[in-house]
N, C-alpha and C positions, 0 to 999 in steps of 0.2 A: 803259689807257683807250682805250675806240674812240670813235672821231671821224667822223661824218656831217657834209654837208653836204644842206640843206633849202632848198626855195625854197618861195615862196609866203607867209612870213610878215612880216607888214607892221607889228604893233604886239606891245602887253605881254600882249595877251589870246592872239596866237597862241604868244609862247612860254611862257603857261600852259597851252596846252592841249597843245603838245606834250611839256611836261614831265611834267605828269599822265599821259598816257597813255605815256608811256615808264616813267617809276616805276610804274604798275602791272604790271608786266611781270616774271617770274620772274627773282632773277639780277641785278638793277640793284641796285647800292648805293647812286649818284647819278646827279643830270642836270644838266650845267649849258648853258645856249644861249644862244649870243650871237644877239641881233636884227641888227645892221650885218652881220656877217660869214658870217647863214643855217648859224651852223657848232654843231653840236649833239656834246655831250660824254658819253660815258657809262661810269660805270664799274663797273664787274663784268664779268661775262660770260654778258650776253643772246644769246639765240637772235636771228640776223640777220637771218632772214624776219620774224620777231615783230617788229622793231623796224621794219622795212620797214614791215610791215603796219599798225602801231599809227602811223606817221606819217602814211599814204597814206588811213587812215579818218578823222584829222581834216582833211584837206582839203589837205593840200603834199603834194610830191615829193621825192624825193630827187635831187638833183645827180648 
């Protein structure tokens, strides 16, 4: 399981949308994100620029 940290998410809508857009992603079996902890879970074995990328176009960062 690889483990990102995200800023920028403030309620349930942002970690809907970075869930979505990380499950669209080749390679992901799940997503799970905690809100308090900005700490984003994923597992399979996605491409890490992809997952970069797929967080940085809904509007956070990565840590």
């Amino acid at each position: 399981m690889e483990t990102y940290h995200v800023k920028g998410m403030t309620c349930q809508h942002c970690v809907r949308a970075v869930t979505e857009a990380i499950k669209g992603l080749p390679n992901v079996e799940d997503v799970q994100v905690d809100l308090e902890s900005g700490v984003v879970k994923i597992k399979g074995n996605p491409d890490k620029v992809a997952v970069k990328k797929a967080i940085e176009e809904e509007g956070y960062t990565l840590a």
